[in-house]
C-alpha positions as CSV (number, residue, x, y, z in Angstrom):
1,X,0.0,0.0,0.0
2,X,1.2,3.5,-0.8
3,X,1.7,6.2,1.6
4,X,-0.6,8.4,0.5
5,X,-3.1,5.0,0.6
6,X,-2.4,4.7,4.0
7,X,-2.9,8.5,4.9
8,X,-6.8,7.4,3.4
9,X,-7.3,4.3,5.8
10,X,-9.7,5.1,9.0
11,X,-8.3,4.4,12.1
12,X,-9.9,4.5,15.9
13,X,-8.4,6.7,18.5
14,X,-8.3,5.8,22.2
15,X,-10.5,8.3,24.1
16,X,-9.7,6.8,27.6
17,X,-8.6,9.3,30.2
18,X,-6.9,8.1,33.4
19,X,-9.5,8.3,36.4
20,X,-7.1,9.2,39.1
21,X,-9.5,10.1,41.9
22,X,-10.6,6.6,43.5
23,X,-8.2,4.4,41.5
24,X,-6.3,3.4,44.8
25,X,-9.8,1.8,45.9
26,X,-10.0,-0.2,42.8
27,X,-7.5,-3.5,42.8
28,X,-5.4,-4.3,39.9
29,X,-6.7,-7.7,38.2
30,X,-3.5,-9.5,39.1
31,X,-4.1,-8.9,42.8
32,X,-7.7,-9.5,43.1
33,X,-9.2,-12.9,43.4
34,X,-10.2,-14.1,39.9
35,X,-12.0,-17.1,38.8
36,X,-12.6,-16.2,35.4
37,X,-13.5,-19.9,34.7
38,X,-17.3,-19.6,36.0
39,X,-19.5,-17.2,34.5
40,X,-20.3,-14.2,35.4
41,X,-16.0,-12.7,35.7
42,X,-16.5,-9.6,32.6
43,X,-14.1,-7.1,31.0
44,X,-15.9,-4.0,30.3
45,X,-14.7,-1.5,27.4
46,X,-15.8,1.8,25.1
47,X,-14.9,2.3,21.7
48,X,-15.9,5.6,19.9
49,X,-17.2,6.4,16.5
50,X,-15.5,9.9,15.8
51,X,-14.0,8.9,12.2
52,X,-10.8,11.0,13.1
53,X,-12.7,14.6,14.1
54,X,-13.0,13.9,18.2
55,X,-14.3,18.0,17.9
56,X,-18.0,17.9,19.6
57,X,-19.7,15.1,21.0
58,X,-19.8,11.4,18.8
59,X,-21.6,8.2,20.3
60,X,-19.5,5.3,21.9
61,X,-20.3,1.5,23.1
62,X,-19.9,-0.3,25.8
63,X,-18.9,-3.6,25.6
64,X,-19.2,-6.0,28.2
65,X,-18.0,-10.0,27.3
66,X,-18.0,-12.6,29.8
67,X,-14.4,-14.1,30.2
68,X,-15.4,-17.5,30.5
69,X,-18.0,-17.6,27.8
70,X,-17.0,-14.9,25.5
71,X,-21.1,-13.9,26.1
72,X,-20.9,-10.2,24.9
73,X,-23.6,-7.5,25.4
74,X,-23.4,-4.0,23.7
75,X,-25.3,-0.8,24.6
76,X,-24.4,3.0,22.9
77,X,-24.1,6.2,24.4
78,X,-24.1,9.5,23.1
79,X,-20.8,10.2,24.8
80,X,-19.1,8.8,27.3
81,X,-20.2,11.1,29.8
82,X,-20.3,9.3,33.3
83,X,-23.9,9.1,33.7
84,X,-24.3,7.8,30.3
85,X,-21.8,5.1,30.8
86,X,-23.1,4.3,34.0
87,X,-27.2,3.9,32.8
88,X,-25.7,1.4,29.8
89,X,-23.9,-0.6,32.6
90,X,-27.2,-1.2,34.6
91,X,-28.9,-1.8,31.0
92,X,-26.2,-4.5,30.8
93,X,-26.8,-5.7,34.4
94,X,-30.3,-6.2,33.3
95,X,-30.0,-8.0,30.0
96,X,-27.2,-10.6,30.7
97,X,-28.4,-14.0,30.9
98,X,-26.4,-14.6,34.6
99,X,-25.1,-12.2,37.2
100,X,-22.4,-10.3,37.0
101,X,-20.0,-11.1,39.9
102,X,-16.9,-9.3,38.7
103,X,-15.6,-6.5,36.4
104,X,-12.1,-6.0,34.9
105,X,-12.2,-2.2,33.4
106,X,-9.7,-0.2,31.5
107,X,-8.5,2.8,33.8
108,X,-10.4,5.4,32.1
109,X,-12.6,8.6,33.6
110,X,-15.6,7.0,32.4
111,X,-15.1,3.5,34.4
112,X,-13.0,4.4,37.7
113,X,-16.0,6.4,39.4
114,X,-17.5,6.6,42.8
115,X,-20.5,5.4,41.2
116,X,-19.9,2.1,39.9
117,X,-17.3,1.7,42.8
118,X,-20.4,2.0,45.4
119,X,-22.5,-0.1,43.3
120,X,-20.1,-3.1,43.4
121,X,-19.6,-2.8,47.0
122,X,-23.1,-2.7,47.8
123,X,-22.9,-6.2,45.7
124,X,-21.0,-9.1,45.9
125,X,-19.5,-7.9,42.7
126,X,-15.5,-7.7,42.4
127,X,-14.5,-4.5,41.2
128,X,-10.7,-4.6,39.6
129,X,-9.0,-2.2,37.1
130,X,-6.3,-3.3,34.3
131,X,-2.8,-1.9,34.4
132,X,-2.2,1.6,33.4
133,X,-0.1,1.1,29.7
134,X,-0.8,-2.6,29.5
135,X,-2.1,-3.1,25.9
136,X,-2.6,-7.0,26.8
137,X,-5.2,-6.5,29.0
138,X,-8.6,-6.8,28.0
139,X,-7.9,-9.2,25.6
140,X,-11.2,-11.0,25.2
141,X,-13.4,-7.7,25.3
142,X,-11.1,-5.9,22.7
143,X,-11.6,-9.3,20.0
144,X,-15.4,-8.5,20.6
145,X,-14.3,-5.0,19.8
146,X,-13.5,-5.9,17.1
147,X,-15.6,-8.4,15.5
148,X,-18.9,-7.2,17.2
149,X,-18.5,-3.2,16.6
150,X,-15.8,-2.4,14.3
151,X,-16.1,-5.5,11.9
152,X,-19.9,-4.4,11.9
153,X,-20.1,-0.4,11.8
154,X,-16.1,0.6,10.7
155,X,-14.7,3.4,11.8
156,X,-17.3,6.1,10.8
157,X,-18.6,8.9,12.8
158,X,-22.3,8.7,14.7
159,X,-23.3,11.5,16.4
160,X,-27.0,12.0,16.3
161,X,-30.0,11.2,18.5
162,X,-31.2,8.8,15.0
163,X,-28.0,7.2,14.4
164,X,-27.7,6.6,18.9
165,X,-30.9,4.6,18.4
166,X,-29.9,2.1,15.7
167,X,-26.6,1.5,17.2
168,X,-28.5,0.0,19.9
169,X,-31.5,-1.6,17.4
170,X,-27.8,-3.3,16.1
């Protein structure tokens, strides 16, 4: 491929911002008791739909795939405002066939808040973060990533209330 063909190709940008604020209350995944074996053990992920202008505000996903069974549930934002991110987790919560009982995040603003911090302690749910710069982790939910939302919908930009609601019709 030429360089100026490669200029042409779409490419994803990470939009995760390190949440700094409670991350000491949230355990790495190597230190936290794991069993990733039985259901219910999920990484949890964003990806964005900006197609290269991050300007204004674009929709994202959250993915959510069970470890152990690769079982993967998807729900879009409009951005990855907390509050957003937060009402697609309990969406999640509600549509997965079994209970959540643990969740491996990516460090980002949008997953290490009070919020979802008191709403795993109020549960028996196990509430660990990956390690900051460690592209390996998050392995399964980034090959749903990729075959579920990028394979699927490309790197294009979505940023209306219309184009929101047939992400999640998707």
């Amino acid at each position: 491929m030429t360089n100026e063909r490669r200029k042409m190709v779409l490419r994803g940008r990470s939009h995760t911002k390190p949440g700094s604020l409670f991350k000491s209350q949230i355990p790495v995944r190597t230190w936290t008791e794991w069993d990733d074996a039985v259901p219910g053990f999920v990484e949890i992920d964003l990806v964005g739909y900006e197609r290269g202008n991050n300007r204004d505000e674009f929709c994202f996903t959250l993915t959510v795939t069970d470890i152990g069974t690769e079982w993967t549930v998807n729900r879009s934002v409009r951005n990855k405002a907390q509050r957003h991110v937060f009402a697609a987790w309990i969406h999640v919560m509600e549509v997965f066939p079994f209970p959540i009982i643990g969740i491996d995040s990516y460090n980002g603003s949008e997953f290490i808040i009070q919020q979802l911090l008191r709403f795993c302690q109020e549960r028996p749910i196990t509430f660990a973060r990956s390690l900051s710069g460690n592209k390996n982790d998050g392995a399964c939910v980034e090959q749903k990533n990729w075959s579920w939302v990028r394979d699927l919908l490309g790197y294009q930009r979505y940023d209306s209330p219309e184009e929101l609601e047939l992400l999640n019709q998707i």
